[in-house]
Biopython code that builds the backbone (N, CA, C, O; Angstrom):
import numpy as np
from Bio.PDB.StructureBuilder import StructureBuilder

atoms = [
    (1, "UNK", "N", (-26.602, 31.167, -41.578)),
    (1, "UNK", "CA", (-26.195, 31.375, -40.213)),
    (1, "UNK", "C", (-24.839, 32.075, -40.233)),
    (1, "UNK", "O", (-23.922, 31.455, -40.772)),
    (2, "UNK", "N", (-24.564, 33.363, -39.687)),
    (2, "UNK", "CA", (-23.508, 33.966, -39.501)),
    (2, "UNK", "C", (-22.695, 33.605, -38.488)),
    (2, "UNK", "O", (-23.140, 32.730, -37.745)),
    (3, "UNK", "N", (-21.637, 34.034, -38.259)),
    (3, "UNK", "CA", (-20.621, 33.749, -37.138)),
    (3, "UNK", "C", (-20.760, 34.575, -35.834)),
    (3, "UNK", "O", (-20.370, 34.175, -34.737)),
    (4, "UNK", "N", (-21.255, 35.567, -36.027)),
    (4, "UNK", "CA", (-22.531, 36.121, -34.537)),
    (4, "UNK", "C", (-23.575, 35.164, -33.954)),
    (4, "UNK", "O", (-23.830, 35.193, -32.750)),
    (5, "UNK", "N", (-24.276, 34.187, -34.921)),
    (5, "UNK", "CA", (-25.106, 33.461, -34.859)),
    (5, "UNK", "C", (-24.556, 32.533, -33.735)),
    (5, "UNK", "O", (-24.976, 32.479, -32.579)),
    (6, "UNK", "N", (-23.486, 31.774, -34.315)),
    (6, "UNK", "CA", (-22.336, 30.430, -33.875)),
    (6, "UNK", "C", (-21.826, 30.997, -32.275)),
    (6, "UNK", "O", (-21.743, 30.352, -31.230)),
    (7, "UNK", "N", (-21.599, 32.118, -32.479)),
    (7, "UNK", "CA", (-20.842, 32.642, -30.975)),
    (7, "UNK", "C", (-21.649, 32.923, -30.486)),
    (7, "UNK", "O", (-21.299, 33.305, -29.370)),
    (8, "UNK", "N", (-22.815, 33.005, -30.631)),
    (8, "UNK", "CA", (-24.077, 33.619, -29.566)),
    (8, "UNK", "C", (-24.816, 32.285, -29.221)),
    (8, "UNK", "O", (-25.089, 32.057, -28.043)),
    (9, "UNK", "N", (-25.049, 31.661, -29.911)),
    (9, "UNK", "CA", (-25.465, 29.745, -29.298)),
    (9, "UNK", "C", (-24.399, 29.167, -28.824)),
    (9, "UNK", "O", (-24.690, 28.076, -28.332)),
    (10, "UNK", "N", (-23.106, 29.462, -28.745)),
    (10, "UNK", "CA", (-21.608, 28.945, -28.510)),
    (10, "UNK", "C", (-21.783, 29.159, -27.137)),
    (10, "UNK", "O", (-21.763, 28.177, -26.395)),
    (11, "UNK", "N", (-21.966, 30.375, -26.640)),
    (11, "UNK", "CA", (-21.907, 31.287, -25.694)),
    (11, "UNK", "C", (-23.418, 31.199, -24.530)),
    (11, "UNK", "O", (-23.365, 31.441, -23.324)),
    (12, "UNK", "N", (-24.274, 30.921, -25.059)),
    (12, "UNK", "CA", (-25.515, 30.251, -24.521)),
    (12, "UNK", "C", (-25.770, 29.007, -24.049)),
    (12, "UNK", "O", (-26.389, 28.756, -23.015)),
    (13, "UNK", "N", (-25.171, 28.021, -25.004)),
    (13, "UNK", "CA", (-24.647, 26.637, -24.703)),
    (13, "UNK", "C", (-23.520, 27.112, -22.792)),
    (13, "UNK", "O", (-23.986, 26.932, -21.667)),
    (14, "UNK", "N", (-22.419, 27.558, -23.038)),
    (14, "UNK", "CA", (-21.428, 27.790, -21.885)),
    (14, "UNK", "C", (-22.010, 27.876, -21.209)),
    (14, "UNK", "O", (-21.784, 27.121, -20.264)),
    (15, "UNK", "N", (-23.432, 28.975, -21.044)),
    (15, "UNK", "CA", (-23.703, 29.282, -19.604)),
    (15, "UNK", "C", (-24.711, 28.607, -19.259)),
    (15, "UNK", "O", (-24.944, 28.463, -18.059)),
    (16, "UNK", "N", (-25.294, 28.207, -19.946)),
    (16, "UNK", "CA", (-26.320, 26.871, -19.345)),
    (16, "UNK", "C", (-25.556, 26.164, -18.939)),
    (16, "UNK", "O", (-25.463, 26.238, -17.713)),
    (17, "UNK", "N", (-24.538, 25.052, -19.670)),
    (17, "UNK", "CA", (-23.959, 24.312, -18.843)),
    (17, "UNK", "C", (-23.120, 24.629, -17.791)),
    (17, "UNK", "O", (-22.597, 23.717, -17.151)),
    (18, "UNK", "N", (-22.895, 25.902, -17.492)),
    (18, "UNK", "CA", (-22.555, 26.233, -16.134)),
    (18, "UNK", "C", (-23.282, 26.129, -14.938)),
    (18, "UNK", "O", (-23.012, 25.615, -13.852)),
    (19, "UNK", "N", (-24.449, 26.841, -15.451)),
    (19, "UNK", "CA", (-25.406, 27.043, -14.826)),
    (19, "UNK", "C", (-26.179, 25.765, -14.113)),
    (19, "UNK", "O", (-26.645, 25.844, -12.976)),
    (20, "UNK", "N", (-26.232, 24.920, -14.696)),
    (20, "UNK", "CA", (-26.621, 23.241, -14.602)),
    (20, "UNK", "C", (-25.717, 22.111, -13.620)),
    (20, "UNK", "O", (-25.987, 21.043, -13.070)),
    (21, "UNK", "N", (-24.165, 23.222, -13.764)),
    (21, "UNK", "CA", (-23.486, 22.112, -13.065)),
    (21, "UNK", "C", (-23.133, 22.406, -12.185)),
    (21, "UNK", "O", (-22.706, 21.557, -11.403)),
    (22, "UNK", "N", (-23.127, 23.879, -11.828)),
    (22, "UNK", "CA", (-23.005, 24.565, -10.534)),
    (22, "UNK", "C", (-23.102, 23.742, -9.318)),
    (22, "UNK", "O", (-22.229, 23.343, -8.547)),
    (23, "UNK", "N", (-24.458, 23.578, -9.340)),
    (23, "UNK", "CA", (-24.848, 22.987, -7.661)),
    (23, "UNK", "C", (-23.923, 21.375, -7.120)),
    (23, "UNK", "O", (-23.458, 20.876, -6.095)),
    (24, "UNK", "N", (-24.060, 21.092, -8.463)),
    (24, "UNK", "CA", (-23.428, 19.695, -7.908)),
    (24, "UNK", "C", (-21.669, 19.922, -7.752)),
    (24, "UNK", "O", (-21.090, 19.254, -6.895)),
    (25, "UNK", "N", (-20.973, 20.774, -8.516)),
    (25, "UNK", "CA", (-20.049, 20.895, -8.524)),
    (25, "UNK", "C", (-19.570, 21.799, -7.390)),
    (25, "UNK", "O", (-18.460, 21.659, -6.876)),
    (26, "UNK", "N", (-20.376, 22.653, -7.053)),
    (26, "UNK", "CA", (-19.994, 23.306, -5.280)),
    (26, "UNK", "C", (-20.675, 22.372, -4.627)),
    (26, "UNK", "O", (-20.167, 22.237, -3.514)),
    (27, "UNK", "N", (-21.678, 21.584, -4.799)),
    (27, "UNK", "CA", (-21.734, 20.588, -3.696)),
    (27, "UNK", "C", (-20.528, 19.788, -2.971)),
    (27, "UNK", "O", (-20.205, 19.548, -1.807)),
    (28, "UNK", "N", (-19.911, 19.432, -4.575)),
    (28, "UNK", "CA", (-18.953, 18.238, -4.105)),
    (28, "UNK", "C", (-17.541, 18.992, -3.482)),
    (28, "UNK", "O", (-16.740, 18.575, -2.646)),
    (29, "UNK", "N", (-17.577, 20.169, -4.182)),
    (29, "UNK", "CA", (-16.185, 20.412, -3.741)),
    (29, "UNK", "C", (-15.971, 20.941, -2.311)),
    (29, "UNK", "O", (-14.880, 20.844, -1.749)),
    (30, "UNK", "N", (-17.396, 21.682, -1.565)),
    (30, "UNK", "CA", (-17.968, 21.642, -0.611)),
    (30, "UNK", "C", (-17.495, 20.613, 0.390)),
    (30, "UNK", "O", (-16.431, 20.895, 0.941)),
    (31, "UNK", "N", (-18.116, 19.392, 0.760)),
    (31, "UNK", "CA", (-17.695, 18.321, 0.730)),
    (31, "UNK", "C", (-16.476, 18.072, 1.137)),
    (31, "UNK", "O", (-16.016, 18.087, 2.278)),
    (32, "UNK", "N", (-15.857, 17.783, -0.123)),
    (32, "UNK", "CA", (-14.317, 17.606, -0.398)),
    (32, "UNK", "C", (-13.348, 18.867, 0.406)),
    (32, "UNK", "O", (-12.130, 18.713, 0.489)),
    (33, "UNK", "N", (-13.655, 19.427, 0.663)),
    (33, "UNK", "CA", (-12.971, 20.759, 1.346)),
    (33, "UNK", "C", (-13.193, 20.347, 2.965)),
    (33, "UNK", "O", (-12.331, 20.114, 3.812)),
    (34, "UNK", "N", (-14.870, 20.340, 3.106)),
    (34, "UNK", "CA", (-14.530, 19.931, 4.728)),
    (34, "UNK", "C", (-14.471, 18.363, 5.358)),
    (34, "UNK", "O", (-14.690, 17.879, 6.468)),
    (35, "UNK", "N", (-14.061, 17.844, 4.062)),
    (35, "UNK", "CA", (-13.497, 16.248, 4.999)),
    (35, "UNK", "C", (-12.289, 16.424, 4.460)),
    (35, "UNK", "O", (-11.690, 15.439, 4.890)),
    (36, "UNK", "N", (-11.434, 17.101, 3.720)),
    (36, "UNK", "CA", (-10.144, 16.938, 4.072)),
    (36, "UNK", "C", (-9.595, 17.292, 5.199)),
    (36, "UNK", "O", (-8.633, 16.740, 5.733)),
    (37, "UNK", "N", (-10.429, 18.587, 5.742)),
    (37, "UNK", "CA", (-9.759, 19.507, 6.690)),
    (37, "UNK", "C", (-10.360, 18.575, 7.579)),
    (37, "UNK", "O", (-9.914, 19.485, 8.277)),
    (38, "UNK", "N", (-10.934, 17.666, 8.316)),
    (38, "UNK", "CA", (-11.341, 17.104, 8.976)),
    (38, "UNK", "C", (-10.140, 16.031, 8.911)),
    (38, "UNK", "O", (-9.251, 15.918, 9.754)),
    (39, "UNK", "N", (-10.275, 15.364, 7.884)),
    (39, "UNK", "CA", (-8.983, 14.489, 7.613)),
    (39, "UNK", "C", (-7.362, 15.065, 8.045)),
    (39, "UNK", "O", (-6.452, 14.470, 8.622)),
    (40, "UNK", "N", (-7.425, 16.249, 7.590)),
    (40, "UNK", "CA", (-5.870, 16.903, 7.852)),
    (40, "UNK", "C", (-5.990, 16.708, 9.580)),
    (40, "UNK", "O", (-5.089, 16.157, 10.213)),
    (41, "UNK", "N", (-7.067, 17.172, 10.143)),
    (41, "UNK", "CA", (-6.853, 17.729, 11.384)),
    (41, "UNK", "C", (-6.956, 16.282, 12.700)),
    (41, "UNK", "O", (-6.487, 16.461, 13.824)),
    (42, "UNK", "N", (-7.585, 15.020, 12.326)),
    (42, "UNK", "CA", (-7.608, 13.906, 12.450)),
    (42, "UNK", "C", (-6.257, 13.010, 12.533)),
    (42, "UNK", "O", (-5.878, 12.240, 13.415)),
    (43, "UNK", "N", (-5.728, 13.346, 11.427)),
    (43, "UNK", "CA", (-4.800, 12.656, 10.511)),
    (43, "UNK", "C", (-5.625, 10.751, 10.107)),
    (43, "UNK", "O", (-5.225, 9.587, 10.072)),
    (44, "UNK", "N", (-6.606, 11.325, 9.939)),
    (44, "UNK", "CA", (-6.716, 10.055, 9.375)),
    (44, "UNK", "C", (-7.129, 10.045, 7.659)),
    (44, "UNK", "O", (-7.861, 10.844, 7.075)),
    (45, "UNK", "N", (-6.452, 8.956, 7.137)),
    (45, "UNK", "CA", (-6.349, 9.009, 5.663)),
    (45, "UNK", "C", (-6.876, 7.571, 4.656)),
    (45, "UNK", "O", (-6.375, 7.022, 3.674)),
    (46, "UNK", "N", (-7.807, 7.385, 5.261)),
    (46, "UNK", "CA", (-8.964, 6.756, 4.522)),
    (46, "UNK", "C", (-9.374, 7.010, 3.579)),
    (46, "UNK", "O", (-10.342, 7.769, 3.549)),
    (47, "UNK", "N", (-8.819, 6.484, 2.374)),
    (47, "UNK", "CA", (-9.502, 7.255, 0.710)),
    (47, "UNK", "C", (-10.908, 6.638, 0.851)),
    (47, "UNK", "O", (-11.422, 7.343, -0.017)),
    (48, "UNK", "N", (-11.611, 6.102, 1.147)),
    (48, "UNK", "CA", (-13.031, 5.848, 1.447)),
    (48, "UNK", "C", (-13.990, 7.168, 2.012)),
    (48, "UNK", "O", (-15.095, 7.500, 1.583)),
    (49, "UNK", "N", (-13.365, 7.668, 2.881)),
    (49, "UNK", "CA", (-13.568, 8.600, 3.866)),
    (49, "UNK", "C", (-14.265, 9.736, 3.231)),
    (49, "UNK", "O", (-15.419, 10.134, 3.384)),
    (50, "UNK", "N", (-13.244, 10.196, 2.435)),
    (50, "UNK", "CA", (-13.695, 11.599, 0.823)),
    (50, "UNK", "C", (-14.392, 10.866, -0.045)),
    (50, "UNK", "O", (-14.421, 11.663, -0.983)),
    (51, "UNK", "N", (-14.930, 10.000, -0.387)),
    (51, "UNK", "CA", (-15.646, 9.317, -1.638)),
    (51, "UNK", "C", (-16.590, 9.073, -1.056)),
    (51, "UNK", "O", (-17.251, 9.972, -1.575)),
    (52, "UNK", "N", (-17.411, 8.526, -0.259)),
    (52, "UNK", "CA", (-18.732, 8.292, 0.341)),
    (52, "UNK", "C", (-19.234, 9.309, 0.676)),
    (52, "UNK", "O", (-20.325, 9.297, 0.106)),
    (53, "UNK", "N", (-19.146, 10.297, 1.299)),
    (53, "UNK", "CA", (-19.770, 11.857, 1.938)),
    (53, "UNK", "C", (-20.018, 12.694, 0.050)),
    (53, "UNK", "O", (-21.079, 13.170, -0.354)),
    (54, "UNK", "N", (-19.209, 12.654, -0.438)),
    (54, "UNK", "CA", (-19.303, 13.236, -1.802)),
    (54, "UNK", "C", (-20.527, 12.520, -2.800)),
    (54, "UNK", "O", (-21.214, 12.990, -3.706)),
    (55, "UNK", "N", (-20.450, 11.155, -2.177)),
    (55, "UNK", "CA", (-21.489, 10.436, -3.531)),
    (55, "UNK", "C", (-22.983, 10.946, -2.945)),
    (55, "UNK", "O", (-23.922, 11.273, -3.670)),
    (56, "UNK", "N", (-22.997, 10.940, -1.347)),
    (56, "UNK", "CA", (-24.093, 11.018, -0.707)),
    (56, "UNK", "C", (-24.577, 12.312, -1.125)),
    (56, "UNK", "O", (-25.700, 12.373, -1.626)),
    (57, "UNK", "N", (-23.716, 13.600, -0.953)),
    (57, "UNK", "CA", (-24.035, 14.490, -1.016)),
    (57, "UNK", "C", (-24.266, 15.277, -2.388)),
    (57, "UNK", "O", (-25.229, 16.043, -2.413)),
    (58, "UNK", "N", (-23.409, 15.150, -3.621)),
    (58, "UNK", "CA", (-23.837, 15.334, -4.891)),
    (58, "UNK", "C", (-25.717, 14.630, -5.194)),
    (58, "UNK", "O", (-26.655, 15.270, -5.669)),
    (59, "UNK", "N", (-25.724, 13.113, -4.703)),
    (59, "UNK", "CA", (-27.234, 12.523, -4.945)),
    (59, "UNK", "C", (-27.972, 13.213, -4.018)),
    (59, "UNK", "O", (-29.132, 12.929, -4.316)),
    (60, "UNK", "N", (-27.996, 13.930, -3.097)),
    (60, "UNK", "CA", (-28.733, 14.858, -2.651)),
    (60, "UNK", "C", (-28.859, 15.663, -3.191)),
    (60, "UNK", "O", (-30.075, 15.803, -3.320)),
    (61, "UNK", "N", (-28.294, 16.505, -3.737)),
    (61, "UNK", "CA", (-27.823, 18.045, -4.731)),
    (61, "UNK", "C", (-28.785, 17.531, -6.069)),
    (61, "UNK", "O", (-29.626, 18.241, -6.620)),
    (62, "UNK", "N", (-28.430, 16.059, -6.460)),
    (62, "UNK", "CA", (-29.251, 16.226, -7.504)),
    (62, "UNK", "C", (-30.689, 15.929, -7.751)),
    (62, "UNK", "O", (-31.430, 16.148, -8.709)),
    (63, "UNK", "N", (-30.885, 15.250, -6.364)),
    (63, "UNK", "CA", (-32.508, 15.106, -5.865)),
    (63, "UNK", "C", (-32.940, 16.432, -5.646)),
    (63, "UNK", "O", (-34.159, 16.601, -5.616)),
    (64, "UNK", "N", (-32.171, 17.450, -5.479)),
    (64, "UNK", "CA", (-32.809, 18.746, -4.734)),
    (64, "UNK", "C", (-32.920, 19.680, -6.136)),
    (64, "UNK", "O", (-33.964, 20.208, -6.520)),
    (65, "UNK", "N", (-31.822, 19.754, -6.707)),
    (65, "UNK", "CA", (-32.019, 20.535, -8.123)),
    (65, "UNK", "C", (-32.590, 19.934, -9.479)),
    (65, "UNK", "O", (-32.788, 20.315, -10.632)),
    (66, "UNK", "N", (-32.675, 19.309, -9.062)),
    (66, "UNK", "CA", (-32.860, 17.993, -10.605)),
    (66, "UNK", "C", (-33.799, 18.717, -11.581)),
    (66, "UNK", "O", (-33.534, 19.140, -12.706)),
    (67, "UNK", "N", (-35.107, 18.772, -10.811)),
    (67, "UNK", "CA", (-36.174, 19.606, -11.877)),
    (67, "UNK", "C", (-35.331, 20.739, -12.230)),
    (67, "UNK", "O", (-34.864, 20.667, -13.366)),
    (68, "UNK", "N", (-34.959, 21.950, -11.426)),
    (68, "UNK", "CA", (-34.747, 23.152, -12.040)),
    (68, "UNK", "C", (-33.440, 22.732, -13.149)),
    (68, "UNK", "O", (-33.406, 23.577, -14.043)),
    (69, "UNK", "N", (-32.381, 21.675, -13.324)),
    (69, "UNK", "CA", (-32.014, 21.611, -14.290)),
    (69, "UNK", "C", (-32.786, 20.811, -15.602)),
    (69, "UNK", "O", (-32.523, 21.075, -16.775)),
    (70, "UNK", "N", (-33.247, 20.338, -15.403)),
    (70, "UNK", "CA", (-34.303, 19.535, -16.160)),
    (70, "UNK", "C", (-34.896, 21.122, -17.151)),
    (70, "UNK", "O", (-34.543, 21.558, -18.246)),
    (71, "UNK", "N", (-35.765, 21.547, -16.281)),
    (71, "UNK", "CA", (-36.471, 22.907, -17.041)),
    (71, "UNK", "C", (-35.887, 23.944, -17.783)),
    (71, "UNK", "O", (-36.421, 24.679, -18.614)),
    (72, "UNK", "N", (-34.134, 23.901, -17.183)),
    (72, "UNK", "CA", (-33.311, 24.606, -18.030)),
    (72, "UNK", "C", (-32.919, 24.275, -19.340)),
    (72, "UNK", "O", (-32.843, 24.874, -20.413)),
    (73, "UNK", "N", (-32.624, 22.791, -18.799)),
    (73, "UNK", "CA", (-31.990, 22.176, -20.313)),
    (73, "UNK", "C", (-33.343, 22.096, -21.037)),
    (73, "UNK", "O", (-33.173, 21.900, -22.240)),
    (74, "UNK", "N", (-34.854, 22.203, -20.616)),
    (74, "UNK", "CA", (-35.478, 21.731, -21.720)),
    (74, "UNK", "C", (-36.059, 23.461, -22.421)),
    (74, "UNK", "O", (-36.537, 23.958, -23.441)),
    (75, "UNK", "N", (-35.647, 23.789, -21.184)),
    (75, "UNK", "CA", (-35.962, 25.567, -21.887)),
    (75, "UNK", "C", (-34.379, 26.183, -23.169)),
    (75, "UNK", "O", (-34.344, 26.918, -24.156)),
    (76, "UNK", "N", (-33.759, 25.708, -22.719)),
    (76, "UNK", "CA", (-32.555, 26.206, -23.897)),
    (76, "UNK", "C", (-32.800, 25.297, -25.181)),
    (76, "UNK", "O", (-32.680, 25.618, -26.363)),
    (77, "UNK", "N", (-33.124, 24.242, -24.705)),
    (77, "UNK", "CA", (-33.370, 23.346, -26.194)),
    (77, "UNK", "C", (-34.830, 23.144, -26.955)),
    (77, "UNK", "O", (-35.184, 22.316, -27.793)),
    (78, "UNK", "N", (-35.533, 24.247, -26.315)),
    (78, "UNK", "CA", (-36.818, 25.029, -27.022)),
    (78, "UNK", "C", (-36.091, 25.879, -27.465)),
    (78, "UNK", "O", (-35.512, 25.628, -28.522)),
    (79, "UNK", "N", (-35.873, 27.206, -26.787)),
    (79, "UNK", "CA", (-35.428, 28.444, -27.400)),
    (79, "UNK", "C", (-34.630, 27.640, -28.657)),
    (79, "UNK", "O", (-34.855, 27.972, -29.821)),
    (80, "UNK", "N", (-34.111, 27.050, -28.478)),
    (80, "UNK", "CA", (-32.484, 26.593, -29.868)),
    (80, "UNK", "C", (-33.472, 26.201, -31.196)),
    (80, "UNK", "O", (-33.189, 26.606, -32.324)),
    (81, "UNK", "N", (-34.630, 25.389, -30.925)),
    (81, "UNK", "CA", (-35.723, 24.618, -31.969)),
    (81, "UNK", "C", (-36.361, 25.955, -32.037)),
    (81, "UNK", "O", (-36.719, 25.972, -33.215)),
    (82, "UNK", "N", (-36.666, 26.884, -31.616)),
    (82, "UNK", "CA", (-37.383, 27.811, -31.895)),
    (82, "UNK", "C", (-36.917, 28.756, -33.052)),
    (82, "UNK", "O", (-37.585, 29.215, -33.979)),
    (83, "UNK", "N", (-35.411, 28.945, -32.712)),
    (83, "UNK", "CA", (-34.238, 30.134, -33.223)),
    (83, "UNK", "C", (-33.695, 29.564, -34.663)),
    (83, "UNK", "O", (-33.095, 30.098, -35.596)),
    (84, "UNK", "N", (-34.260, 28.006, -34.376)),
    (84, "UNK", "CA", (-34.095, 27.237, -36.149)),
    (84, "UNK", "C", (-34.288, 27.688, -36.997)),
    (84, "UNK", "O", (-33.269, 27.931, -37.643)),
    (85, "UNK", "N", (-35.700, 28.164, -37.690)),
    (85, "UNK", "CA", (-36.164, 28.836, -38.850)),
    (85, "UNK", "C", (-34.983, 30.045, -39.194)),
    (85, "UNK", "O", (-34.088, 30.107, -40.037)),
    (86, "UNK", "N", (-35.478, 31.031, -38.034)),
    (86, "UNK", "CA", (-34.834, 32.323, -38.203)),
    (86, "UNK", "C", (-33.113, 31.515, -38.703)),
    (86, "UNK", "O", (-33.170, 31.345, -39.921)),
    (87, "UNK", "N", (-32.406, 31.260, -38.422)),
    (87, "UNK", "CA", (-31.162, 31.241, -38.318)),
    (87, "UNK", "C", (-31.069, 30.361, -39.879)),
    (87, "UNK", "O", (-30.200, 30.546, -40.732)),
    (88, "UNK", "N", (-31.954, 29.601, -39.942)),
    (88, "UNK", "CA", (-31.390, 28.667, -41.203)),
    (88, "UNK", "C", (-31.711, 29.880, -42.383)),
    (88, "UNK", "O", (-31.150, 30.066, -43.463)),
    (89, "UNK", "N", (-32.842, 30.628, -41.736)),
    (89, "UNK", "CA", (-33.365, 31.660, -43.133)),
    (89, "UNK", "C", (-32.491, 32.482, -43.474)),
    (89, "UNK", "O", (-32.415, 32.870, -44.640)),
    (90, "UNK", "N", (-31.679, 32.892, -42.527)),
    (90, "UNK", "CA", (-29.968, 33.790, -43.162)),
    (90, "UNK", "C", (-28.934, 32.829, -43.849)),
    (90, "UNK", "O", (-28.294, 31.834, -43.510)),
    (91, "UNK", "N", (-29.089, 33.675, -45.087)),
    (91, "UNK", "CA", (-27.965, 33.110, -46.020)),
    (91, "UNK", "C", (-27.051, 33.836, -46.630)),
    (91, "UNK", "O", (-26.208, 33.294, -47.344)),
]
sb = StructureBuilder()
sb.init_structure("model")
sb.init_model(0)
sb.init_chain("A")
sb.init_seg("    ")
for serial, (resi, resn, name, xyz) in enumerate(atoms, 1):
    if name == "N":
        sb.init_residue(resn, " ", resi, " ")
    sb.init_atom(name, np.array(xyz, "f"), 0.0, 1.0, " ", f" {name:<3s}", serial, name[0])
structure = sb.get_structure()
């Protein structure tokens, strides 16, 4: 396995897990953006307030995407078992 090899699964690894955490991570920050400004504009400051709307709404995000990350992670970790042979066969 060469060091093209390492940076190209290095680099494949990154964007899957980007790709995977996306939704929940603009979900929440989503969220978190319009109950502060709700909060700012309120003035009310209930740390409860930002933590319940976020739990609700990430477990939605991940009821809604769940399979398509599911199929990703199980499609990159085929391709990776697949790319085994080839990669162990460079020496």
């Amino acid at each position: 396995m060469s060091d093209a090899d390492v940076t190209e699964i290095a680099l494949r690894t990154m964007l899957v897990a980007a790709k995977v955490s996306a939704p929940i991570l603009v979900t929440a920050l989503l969220v978190g953006f319009l109950i502060s400004l709700f909060q700012a504009a309120t003035q009310i400051q209930e740390p409860t307030l930002s933590f319940v709307p976020k739990v609700i709404a990430v477990s939605i995000a991940l009821l809604v995407t769940g399979n398509w990350v599911l199929s990703e992670m199980v499609s990159f970790t085929q391709g990776l078992f697949d790319a085994l042979p080839r990669l162990l066969d460079r020496t």
